[in-house]
NUTILO-146351 format. One line per field, with one value per residue (C-alpha): residue number from 1; x, y, z. Coordinates in nm, 2 decimals, always signed. Layout:
i: (NUM;...)
X: (X;...)
Y: (Y;...)
Z: (Z;...)
//
This chain:
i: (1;2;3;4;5;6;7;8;9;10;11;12;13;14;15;16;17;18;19;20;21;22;23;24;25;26;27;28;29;30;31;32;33;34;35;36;37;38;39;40;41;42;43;44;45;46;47;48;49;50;51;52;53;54;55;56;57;58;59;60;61;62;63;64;65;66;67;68;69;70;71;72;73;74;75;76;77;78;79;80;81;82;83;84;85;86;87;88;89;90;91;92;93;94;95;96;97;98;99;100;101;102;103;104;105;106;107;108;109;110;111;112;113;114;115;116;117;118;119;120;121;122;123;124;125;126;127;128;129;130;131;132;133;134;135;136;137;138;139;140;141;142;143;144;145;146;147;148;149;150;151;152;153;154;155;156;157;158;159;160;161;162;163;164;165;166;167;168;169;170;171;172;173;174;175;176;177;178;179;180;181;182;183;184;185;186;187;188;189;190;191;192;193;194;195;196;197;198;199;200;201;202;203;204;205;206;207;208;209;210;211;212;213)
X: (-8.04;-8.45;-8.51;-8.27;-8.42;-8.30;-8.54;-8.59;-8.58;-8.93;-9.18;-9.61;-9.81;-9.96;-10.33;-10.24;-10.48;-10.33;-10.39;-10.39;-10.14;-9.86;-9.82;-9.54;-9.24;-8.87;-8.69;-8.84;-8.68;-8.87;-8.85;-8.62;-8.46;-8.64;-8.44;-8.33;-8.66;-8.90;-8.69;-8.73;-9.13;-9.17;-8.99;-9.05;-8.69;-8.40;-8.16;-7.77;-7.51;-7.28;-6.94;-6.90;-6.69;-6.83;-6.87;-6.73;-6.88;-6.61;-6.78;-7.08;-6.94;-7.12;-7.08;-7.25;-7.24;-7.48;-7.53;-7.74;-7.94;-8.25;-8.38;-8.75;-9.05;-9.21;-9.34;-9.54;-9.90;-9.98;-9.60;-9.67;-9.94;-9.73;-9.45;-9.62;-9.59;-9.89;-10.01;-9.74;-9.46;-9.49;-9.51;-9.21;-9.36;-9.45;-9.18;-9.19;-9.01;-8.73;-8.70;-8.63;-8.70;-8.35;-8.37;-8.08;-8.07;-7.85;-7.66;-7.57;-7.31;-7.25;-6.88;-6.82;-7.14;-7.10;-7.38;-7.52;-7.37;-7.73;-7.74;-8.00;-7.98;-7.73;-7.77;-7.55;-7.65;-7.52;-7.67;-7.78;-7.75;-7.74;-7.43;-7.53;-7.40;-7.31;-7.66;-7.85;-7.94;-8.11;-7.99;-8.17;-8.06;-8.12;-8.04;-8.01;-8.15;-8.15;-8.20;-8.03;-7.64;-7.69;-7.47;-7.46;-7.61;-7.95;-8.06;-8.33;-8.42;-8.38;-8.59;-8.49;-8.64;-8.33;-8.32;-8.21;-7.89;-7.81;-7.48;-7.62;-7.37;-7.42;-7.15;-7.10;-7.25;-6.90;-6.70;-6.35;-6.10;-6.21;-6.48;-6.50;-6.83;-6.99;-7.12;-7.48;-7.55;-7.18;-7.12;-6.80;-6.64;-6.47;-6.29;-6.50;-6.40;-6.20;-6.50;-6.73;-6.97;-7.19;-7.30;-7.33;-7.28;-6.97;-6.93;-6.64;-6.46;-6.54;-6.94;-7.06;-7.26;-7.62;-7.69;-7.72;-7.93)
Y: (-1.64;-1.56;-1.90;-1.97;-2.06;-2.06;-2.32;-2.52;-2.84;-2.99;-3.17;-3.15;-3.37;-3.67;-3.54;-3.15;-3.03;-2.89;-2.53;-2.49;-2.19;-2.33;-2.38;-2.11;-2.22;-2.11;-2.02;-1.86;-1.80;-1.51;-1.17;-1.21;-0.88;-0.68;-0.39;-0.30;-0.04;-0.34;-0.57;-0.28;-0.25;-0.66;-0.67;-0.33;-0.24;-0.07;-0.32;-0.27;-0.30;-0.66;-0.71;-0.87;-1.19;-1.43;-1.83;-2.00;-2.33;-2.50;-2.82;-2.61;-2.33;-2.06;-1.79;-1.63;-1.36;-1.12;-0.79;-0.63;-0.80;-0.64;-0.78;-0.73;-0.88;-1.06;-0.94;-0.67;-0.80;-0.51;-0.64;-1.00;-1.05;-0.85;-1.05;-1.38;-1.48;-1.73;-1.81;-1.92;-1.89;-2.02;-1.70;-1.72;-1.84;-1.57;-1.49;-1.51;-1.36;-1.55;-1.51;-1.27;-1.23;-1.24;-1.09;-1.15;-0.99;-1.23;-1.25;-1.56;-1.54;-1.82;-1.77;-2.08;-2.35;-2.71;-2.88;-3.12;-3.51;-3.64;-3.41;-3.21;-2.89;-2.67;-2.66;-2.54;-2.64;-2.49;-2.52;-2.22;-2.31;-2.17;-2.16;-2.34;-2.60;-2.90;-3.09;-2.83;-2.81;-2.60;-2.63;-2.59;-2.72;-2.49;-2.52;-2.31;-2.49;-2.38;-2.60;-2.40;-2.30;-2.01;-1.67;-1.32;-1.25;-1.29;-1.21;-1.34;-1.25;-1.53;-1.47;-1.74;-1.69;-1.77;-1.70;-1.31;-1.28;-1.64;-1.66;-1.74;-1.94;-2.03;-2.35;-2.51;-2.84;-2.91;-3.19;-3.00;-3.05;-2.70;-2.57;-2.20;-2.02;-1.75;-1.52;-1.47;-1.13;-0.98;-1.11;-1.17;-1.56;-1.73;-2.03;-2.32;-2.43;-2.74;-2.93;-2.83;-3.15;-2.95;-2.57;-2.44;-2.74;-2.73;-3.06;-3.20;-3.51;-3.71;-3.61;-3.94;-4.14;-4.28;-4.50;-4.87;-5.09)
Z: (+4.32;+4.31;+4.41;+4.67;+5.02;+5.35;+5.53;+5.89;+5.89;+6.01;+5.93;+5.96;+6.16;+5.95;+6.04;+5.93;+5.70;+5.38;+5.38;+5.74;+5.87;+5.98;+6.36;+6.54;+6.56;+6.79;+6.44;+6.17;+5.84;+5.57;+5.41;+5.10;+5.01;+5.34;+5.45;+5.75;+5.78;+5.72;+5.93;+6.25;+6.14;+6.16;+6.48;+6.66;+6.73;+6.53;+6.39;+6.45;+6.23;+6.28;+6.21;+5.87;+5.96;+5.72;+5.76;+5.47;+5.39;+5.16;+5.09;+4.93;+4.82;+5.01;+5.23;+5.50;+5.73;+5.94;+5.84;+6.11;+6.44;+6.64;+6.99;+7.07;+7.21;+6.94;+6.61;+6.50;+6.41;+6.10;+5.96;+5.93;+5.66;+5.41;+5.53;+5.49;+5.84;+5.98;+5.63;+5.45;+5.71;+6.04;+6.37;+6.61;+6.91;+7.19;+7.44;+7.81;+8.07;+8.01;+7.69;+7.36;+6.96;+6.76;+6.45;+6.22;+5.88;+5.68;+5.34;+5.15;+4.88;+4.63;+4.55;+4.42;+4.44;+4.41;+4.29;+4.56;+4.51;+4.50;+4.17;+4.04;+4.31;+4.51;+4.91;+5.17;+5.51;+5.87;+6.23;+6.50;+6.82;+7.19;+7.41;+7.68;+8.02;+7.96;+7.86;+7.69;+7.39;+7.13;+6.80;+6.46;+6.12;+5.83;+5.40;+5.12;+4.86;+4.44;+4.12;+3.91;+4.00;+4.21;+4.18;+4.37;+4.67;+4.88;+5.21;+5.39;+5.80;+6.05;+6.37;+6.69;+7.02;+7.27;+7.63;+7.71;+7.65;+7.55;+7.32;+6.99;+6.69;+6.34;+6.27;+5.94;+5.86;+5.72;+5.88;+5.95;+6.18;+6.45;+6.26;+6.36;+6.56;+6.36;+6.66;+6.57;+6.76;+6.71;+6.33;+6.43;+6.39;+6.72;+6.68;+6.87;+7.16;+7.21;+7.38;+7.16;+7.08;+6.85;+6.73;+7.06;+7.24;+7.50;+7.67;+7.90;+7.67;+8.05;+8.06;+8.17;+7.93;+8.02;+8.34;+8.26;+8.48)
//
């Protein structure tokens, strides 16, 4: 799978100039096949070792799960050219004192792919989100994306910047009855909970709605 992708969804301002660097961003995807010594170079701390729960997205036909995770400050400036990062992948925005770098080192598996109904590709898509009150909100859609039928394994390094400490998921895009909460910084899967109105996203059934005039 050479050519699979895991990718934000975004887009570029109409008056971008093609070729500029891309603008930082909160969640950073890059570094197909890094190990877990390149991953503590770009970062600046040593990774740990995850459980190996894996997310199962049925509908696609992939798997997921998070092999190690390292917590820093931001990225190491002498690591980022070789990893592409600020010329053809965006930075992760800087951190402030309320904040930290997640960096996940994760493995897709194609067990068994389904090409997408659209036809011509194979994508699997999820979402990452925060834990948060009732309200908040940060949530980011990624895809896997291959034109050819994908097989084996890839890894690539996701890097969010979440407040410190923050309950981080990864959820499946599928729509199943209780889909289940892959703990980002444990690699461990936790059934969501029964208020759960997104990845992340734990809501009362009575919130109220928006005020009417």
């Amino acid at each position: 799978m050479a050519g699979l992708a895991l990718v934000t969804l975004g887009c570029i301002g109409p008056l971008a100039d093609i070729g500029d660097p891309p603008p930082p961003a909160s969640t950073v995807v890059c570094c197909a096949g890094y190990t877990l010594v390149q991953m503590a170079a770009l970062v600046g701390a040593q990774p740990v070792e995850s459980g190996h729960d894996e997310l199962t997205l049925p509908v696609q036909g992939f798997r997921v799960r998070i092999e190690a995770v390292a917590v820093s400050r931001g990225v190491r400036a002498e690591a980022t050219k070789a990893a592409g990062l600020g010329v053809d992948e965006p930075l992760p925005v800087a951190v402030d004192d309320r904040s930290e770098l997640l960096a996940v080192l994760v493995s897709i598996t194609a067990a068994d792919p389904l090409e997408d109904p659209s036809g011509g590709h194979w994508r699997a898509g999820m979402f990452v989100g925060v834990v948060g009150p009732p309200g908040f909100r940060q949530e980011t859609t990624l895809y896997f994306s291959e034109k050819k039928k994908p097989k084996g394994t890839v890894t690539r390094i996701l890097m969010t910047v979440v407040p410190i400490g923050s309950t981080v998921v990864m959820c499946t895009r599928d729509e199943v009855a209780g889909p289940p909460w892959l703990n980002v910084r444990t690699g461990r899967v936790t059934p969501a909970p029964a208020d759960a109105r997104g990845c992340g996203q734990r809501e009362s059934l009575r919130s109220p709605g928006p005020s009417r005039s």
